[in-house]
LUMLUMKOL-512912 format. One record per atom (N, C-alpha, C): residue number from 1; x, y, z. Coordinates in Angstrom, 3 decimals. Example, Ala and Ser with C-alpha at 12.3 -4.5 7.8 and 13.67 -1.06 7.14 Angstrom:
# LUMLUMKOL-512912
ATOM | resi | px | py | pz
ATOM | 1 | 13.190 | -5.690 | 7.800;
ATOM | 1 | 12.300 | -4.500 | 7.800;
ATOM | 1 | 13.200 | -3.300 | 7.800;
ATOM | 2 | 12.850 | -2.250 | 7.080;
ATOM | 2 | 13.670 | -1.060 | 7.140;
ATOM | 2 | 12.900 | 0.030 | 7.870;
//
This chain:
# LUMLUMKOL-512912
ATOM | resi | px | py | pz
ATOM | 1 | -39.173 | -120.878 | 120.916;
ATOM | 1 | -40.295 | -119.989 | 120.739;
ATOM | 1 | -39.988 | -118.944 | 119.669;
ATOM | 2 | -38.534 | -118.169 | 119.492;
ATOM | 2 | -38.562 | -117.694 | 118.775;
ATOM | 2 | -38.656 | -117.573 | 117.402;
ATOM | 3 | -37.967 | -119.439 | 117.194;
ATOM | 3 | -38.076 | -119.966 | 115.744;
ATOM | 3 | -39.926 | -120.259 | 115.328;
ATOM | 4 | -40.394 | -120.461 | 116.288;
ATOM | 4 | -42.282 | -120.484 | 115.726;
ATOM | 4 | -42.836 | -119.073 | 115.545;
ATOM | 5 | -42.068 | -117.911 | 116.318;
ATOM | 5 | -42.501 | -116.749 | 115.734;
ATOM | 5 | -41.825 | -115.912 | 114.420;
ATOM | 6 | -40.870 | -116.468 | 114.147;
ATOM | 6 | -40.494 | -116.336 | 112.541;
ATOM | 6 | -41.136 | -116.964 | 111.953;
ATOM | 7 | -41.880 | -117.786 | 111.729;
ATOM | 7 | -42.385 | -118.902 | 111.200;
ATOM | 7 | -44.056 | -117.897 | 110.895;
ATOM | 8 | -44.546 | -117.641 | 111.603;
ATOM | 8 | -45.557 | -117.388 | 111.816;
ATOM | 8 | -46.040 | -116.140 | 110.928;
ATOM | 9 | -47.019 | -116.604 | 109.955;
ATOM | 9 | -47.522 | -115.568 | 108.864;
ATOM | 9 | -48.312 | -114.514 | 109.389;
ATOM | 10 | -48.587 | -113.456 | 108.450;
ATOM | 10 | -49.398 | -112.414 | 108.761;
ATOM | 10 | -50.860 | -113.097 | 109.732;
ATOM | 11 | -51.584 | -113.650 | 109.059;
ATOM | 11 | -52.608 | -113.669 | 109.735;
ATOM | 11 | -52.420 | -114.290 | 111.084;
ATOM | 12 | -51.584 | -115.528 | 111.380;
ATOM | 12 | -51.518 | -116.388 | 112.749;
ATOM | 12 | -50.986 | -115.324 | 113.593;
ATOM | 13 | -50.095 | -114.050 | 112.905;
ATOM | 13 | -50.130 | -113.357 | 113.452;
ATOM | 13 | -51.341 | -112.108 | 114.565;
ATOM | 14 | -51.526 | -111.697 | 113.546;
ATOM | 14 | -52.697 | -110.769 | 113.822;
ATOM | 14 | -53.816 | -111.541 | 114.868;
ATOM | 15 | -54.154 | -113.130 | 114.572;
ATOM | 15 | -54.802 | -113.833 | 115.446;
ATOM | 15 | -54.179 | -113.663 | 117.261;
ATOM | 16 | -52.985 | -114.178 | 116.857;
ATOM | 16 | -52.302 | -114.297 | 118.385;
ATOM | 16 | -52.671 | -112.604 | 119.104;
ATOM | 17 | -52.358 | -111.573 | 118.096;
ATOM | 17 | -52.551 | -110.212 | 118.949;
ATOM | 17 | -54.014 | -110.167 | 119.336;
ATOM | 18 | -54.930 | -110.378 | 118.375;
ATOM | 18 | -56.348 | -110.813 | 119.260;
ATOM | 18 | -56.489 | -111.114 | 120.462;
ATOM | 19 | -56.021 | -112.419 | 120.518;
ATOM | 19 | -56.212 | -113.479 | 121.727;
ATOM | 19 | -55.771 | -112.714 | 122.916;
ATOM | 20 | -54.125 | -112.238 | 122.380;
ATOM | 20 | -53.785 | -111.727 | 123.797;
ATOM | 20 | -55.059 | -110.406 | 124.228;
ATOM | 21 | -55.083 | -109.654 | 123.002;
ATOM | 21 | -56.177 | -108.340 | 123.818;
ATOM | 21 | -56.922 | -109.337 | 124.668;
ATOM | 22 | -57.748 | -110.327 | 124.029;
ATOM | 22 | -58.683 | -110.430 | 124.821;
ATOM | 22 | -58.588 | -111.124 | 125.906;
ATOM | 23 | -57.320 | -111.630 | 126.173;
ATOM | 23 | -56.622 | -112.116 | 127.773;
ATOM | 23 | -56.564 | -111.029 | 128.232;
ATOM | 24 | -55.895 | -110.009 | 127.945;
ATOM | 24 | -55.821 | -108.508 | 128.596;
ATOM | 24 | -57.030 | -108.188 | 129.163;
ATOM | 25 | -57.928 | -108.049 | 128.280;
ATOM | 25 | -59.050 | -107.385 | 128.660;
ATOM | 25 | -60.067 | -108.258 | 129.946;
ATOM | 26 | -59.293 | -109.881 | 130.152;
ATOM | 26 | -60.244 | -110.172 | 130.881;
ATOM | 26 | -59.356 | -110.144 | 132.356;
ATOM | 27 | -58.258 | -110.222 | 131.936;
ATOM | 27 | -57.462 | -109.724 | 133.239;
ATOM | 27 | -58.007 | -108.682 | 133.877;
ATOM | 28 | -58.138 | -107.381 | 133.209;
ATOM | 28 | -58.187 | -105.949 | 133.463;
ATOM | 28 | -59.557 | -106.230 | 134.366;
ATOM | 29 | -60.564 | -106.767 | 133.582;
ATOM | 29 | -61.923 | -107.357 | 134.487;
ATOM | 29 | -61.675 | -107.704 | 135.788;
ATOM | 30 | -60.928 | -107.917 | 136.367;
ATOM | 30 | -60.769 | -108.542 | 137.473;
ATOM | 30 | -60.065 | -107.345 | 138.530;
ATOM | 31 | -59.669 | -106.435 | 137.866;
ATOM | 31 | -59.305 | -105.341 | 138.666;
ATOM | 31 | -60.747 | -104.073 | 138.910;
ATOM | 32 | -61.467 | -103.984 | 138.232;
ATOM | 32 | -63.021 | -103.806 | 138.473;
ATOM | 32 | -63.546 | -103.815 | 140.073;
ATOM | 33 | -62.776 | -104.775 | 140.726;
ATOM | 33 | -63.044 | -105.019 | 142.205;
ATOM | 33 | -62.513 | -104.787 | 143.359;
ATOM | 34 | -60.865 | -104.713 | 142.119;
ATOM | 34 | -59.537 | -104.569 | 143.377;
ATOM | 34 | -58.379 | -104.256 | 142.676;
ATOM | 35 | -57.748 | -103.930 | 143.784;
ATOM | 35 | -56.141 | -102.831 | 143.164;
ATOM | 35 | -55.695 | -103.870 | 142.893;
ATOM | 36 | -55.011 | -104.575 | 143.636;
ATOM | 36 | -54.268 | -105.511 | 143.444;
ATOM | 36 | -54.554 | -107.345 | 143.348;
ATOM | 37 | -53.258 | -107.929 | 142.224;
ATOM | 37 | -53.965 | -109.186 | 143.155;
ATOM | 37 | -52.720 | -110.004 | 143.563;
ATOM | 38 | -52.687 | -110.382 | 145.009;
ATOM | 38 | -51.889 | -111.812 | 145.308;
ATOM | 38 | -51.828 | -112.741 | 144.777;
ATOM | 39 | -51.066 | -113.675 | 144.584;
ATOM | 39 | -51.269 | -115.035 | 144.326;
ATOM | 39 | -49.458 | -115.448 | 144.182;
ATOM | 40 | -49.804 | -117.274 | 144.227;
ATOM | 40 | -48.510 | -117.688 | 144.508;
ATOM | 40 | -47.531 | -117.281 | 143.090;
ATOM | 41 | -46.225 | -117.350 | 143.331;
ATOM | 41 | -45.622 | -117.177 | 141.896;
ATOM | 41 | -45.240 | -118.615 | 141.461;
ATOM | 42 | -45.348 | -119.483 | 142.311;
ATOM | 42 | -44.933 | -120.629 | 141.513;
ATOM | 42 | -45.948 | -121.953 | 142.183;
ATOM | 43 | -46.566 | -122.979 | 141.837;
ATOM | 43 | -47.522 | -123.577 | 142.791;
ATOM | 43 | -47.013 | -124.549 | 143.314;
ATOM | 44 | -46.027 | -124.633 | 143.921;
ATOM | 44 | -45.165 | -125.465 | 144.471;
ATOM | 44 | -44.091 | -124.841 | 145.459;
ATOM | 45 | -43.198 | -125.295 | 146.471;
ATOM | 45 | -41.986 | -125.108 | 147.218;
ATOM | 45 | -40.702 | -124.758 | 146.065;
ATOM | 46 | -39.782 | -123.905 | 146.013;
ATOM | 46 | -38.374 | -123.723 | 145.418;
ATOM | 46 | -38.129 | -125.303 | 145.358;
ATOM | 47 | -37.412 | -125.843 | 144.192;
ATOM | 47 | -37.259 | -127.069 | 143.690;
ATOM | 47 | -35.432 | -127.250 | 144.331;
ATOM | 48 | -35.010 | -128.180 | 145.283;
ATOM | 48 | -33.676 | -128.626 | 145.737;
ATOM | 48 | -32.632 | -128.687 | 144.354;
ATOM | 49 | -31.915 | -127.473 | 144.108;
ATOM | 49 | -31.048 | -127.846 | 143.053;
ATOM | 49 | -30.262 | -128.747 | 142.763;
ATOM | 50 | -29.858 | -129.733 | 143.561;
ATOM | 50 | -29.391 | -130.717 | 143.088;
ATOM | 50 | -30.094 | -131.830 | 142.116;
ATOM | 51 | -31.339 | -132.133 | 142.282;
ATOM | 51 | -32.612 | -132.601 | 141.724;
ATOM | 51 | -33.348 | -131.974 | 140.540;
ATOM | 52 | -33.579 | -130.665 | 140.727;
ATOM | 52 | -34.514 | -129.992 | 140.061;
ATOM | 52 | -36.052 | -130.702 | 140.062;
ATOM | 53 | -36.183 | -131.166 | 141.001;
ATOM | 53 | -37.703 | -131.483 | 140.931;
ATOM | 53 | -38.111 | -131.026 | 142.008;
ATOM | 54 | -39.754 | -130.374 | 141.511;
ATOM | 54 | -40.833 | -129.734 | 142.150;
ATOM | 54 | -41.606 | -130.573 | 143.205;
ATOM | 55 | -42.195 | -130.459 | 143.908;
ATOM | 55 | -43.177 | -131.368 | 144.879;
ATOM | 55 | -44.203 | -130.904 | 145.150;
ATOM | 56 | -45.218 | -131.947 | 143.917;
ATOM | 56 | -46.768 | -130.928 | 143.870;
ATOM | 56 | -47.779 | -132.232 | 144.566;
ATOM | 57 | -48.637 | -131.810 | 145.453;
ATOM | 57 | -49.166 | -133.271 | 145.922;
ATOM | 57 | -48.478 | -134.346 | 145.814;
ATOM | 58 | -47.467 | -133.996 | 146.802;
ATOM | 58 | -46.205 | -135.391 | 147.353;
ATOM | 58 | -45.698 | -136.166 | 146.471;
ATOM | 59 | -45.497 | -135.481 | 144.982;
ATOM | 59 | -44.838 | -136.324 | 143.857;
ATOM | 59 | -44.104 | -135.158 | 143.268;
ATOM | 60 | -42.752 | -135.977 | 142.550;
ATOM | 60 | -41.827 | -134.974 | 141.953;
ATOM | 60 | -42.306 | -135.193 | 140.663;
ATOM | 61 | -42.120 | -133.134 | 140.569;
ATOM | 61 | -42.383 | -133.385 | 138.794;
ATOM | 61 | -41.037 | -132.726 | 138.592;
ATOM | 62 | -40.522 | -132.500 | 137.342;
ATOM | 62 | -39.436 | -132.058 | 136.672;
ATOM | 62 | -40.212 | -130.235 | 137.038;
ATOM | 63 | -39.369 | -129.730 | 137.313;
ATOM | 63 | -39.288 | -128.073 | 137.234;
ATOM | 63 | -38.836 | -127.553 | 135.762;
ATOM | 64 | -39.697 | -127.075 | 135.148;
ATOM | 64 | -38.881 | -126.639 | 133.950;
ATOM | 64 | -40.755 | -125.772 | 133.397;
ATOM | 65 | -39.800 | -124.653 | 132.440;
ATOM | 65 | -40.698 | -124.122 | 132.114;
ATOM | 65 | -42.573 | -124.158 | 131.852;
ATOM | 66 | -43.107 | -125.393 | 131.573;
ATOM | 66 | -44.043 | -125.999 | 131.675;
ATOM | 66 | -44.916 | -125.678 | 133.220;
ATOM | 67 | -43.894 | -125.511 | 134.075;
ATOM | 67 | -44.530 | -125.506 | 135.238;
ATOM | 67 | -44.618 | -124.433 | 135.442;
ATOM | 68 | -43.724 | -123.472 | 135.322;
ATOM | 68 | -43.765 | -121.876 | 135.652;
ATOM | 68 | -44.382 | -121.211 | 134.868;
ATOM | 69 | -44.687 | -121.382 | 133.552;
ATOM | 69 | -45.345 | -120.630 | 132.643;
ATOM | 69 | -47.129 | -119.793 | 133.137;
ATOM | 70 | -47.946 | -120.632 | 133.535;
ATOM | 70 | -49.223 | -120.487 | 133.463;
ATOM | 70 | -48.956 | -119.427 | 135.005;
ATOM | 71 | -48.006 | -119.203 | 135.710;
ATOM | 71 | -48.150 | -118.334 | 137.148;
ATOM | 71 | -47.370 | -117.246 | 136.595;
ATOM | 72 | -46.253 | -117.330 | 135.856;
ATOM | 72 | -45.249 | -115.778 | 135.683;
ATOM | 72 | -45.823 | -115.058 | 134.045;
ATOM | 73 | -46.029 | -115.874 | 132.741;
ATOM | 73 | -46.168 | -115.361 | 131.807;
ATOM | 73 | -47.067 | -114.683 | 131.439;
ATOM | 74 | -48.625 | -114.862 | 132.572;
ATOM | 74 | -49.200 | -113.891 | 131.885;
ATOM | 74 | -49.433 | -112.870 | 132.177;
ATOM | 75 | -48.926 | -112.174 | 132.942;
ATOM | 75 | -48.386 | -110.858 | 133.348;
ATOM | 75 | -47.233 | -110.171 | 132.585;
ATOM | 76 | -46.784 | -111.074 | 131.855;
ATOM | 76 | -45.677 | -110.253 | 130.556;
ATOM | 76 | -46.342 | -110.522 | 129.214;
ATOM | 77 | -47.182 | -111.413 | 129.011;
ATOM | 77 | -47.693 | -111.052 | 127.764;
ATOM | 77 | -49.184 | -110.150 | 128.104;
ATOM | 78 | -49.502 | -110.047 | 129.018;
ATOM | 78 | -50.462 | -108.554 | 129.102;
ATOM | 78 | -50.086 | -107.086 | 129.637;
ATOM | 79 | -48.961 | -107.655 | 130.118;
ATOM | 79 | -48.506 | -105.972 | 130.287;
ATOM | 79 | -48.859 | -105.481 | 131.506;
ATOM | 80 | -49.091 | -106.417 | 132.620;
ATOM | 80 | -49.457 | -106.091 | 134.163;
ATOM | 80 | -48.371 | -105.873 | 134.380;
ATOM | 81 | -48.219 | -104.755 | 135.094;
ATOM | 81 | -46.757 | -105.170 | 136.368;
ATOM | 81 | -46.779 | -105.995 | 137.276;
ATOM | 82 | -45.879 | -106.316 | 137.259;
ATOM | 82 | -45.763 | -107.641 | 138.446;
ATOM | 82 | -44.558 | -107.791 | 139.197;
ATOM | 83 | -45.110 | -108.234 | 140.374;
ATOM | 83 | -43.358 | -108.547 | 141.443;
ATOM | 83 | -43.523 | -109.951 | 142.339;
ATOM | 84 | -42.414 | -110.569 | 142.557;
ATOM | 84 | -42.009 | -111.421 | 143.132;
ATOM | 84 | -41.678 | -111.056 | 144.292;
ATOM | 85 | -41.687 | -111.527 | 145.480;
ATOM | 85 | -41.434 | -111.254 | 146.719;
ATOM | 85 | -41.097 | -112.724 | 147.663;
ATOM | 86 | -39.965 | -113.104 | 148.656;
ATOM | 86 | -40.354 | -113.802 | 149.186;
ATOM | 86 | -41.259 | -113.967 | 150.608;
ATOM | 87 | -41.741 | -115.072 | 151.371;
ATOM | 87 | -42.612 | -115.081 | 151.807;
ATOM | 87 | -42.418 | -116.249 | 152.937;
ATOM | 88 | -41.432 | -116.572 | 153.095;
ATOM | 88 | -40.875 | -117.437 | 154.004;
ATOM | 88 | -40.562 | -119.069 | 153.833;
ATOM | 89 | -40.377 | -119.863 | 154.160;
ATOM | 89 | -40.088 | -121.077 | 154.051;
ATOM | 89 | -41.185 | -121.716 | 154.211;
ATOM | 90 | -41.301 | -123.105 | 153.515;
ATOM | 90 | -42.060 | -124.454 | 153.360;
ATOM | 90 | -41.372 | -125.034 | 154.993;
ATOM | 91 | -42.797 | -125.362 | 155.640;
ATOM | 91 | -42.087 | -126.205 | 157.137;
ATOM | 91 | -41.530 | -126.993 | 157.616;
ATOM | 92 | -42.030 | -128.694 | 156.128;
ATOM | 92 | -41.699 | -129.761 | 156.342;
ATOM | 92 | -39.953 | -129.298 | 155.851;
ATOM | 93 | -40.009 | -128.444 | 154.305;
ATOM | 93 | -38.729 | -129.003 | 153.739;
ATOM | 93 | -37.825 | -127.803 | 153.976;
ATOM | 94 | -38.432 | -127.062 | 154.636;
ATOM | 94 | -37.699 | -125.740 | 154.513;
ATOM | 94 | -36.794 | -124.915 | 153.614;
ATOM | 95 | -38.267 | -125.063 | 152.097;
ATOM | 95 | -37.378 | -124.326 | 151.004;
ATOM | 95 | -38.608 | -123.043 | 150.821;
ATOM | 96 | -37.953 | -121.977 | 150.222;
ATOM | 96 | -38.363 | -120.929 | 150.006;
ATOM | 96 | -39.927 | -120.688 | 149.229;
ATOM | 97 | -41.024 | -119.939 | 149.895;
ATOM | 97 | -41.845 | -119.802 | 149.019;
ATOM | 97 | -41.699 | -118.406 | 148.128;
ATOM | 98 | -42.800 | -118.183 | 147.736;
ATOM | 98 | -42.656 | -116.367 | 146.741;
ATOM | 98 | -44.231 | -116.075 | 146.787;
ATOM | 99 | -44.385 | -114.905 | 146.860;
ATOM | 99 | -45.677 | -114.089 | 146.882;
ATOM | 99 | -45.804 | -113.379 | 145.575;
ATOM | 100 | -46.553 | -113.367 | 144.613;
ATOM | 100 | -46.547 | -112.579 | 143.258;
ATOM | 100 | -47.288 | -111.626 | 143.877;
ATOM | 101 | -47.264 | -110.341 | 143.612;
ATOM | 101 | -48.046 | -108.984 | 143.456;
ATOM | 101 | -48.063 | -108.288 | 142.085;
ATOM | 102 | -49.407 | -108.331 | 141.366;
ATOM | 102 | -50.190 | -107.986 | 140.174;
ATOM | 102 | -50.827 | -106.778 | 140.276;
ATOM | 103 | -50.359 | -105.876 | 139.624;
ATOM | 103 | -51.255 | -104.580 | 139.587;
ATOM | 103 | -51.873 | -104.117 | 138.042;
ATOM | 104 | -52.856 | -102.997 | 138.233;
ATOM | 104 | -53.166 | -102.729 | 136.883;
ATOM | 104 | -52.260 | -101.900 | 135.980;
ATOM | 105 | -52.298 | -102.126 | 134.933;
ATOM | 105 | -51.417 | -101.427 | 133.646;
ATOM | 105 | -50.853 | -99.940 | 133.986;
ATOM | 106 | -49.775 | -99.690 | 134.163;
ATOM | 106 | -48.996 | -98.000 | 134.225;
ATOM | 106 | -49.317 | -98.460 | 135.593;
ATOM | 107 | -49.305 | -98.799 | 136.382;
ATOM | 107 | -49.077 | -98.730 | 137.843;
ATOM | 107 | -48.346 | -99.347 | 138.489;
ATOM | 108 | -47.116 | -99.475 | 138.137;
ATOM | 108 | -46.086 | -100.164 | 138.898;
ATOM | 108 | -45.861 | -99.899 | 140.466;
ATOM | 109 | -45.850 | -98.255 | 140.478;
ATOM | 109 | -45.596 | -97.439 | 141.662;
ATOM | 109 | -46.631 | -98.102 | 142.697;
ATOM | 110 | -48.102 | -98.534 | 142.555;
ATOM | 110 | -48.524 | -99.209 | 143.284;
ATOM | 110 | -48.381 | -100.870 | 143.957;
ATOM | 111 | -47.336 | -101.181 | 142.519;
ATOM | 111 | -47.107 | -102.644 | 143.290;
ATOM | 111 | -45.889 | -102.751 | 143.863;
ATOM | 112 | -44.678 | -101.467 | 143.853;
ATOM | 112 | -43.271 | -101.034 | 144.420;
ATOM | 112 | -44.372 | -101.263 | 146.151;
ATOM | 113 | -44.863 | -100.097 | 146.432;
ATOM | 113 | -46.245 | -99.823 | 147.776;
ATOM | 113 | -46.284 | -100.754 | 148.052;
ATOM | 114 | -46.884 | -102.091 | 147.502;
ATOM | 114 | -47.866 | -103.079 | 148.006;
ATOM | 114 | -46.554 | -104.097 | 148.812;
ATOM | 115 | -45.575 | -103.847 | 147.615;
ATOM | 115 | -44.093 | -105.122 | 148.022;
ATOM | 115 | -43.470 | -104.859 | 149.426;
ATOM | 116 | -43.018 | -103.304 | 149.198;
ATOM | 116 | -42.596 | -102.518 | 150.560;
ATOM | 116 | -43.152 | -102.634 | 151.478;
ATOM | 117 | -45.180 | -102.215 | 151.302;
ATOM | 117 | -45.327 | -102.719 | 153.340;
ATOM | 117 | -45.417 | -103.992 | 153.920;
ATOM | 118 | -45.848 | -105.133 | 152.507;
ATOM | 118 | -45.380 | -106.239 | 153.178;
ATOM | 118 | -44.193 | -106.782 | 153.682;
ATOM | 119 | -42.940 | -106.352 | 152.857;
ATOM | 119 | -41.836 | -106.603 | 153.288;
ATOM | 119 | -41.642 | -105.732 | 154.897;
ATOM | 120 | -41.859 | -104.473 | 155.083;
ATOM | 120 | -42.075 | -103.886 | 156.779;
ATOM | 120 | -42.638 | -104.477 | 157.405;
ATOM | 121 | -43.965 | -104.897 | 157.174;
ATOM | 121 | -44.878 | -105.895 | 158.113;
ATOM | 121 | -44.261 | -107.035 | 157.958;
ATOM | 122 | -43.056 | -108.156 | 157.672;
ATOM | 122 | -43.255 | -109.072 | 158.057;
ATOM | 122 | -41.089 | -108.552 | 157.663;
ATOM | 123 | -40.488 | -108.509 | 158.903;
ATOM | 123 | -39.233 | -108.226 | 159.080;
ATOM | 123 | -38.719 | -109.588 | 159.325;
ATOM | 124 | -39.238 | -110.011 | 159.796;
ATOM | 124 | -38.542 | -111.713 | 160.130;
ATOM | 124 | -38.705 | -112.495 | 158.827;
ATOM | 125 | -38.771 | -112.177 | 157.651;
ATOM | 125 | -38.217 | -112.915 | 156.819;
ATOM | 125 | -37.140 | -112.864 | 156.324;
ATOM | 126 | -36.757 | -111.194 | 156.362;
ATOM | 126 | -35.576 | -110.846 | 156.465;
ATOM | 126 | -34.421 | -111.996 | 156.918;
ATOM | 127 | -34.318 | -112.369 | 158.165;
ATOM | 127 | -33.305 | -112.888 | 158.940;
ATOM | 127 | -32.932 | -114.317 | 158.692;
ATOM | 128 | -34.317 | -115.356 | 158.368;
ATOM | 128 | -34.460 | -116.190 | 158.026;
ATOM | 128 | -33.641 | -116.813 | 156.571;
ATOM | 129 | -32.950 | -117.882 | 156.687;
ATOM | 129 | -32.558 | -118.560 | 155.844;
ATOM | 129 | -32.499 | -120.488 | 155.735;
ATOM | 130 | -32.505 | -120.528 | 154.870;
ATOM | 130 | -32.303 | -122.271 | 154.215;
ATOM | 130 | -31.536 | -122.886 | 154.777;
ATOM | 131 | -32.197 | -124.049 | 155.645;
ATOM | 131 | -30.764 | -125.174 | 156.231;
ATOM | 131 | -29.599 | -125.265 | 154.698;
ATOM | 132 | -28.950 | -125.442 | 155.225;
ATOM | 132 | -27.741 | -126.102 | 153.997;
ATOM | 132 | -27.462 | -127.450 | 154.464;
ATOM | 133 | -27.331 | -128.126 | 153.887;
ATOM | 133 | -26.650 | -129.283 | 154.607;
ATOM | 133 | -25.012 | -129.696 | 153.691;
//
């Protein structure tokens, strides 16, 4: 990525800063309704490291950036704060899920809040850990 952004002239430049405002700006739209937003951080179960494959509708895909991109990146190329949290285990395979928490711009301190009382309200994840075999 970094070698296509050396690459990249004034104008493809100036285009890309467009685009993102106007991802920004439609993000920001969506806070219009609400402080915060949930959603998964990854759309799948933690991938078995020995494998590295994901299990999305009962088929393995390769885990690799491709998959994580469209749930973690656009909260760093707009400038949301954002946090990861976990959220307990998958039942069948018993691997780890994650909870993303999204807040609006300069408000981190509200998504520190949002991480903390869920983590109080739900103490038994705390204790909980991953068969090993």
């Amino acid at each position: 990525m970094e070698e296509s952004l050396a690459r990249a002239n004034v104008d493809e430049y100036i285009r890309a800063q467009r685009e993102r405002e106007i991802l920004r700006r439609k993000v920001l739209a969506l806070f219009e309704q609400t402080d915060i937003l949930l959603m998964p951080a990854l759309p799948c179960i933690a991938p078995r490291i020995d494998d590295l494959k994901a299990i999305i509708n009962g088929k393995g895909v390769d885990y690799s950036l491709s998959l994580t991109q469209p749930f973690l990146t656009l909260h760093n190329l707009t400038g949301f704060p954002a946090m990861v949290v976990p959220m307990g285990f998958s039942k069948k395979e018993k691997m780890p899920l994650s909870l993303q928490i999204i807040g609006k711009p300069w408000e981190e301190a509200e998504v520190f809040r949002v991480a903390y009382a869920y983590e109080e309200a739900t103490p038994e994840l705390r204790t909980q850990h991953p068969e090993l075999e």
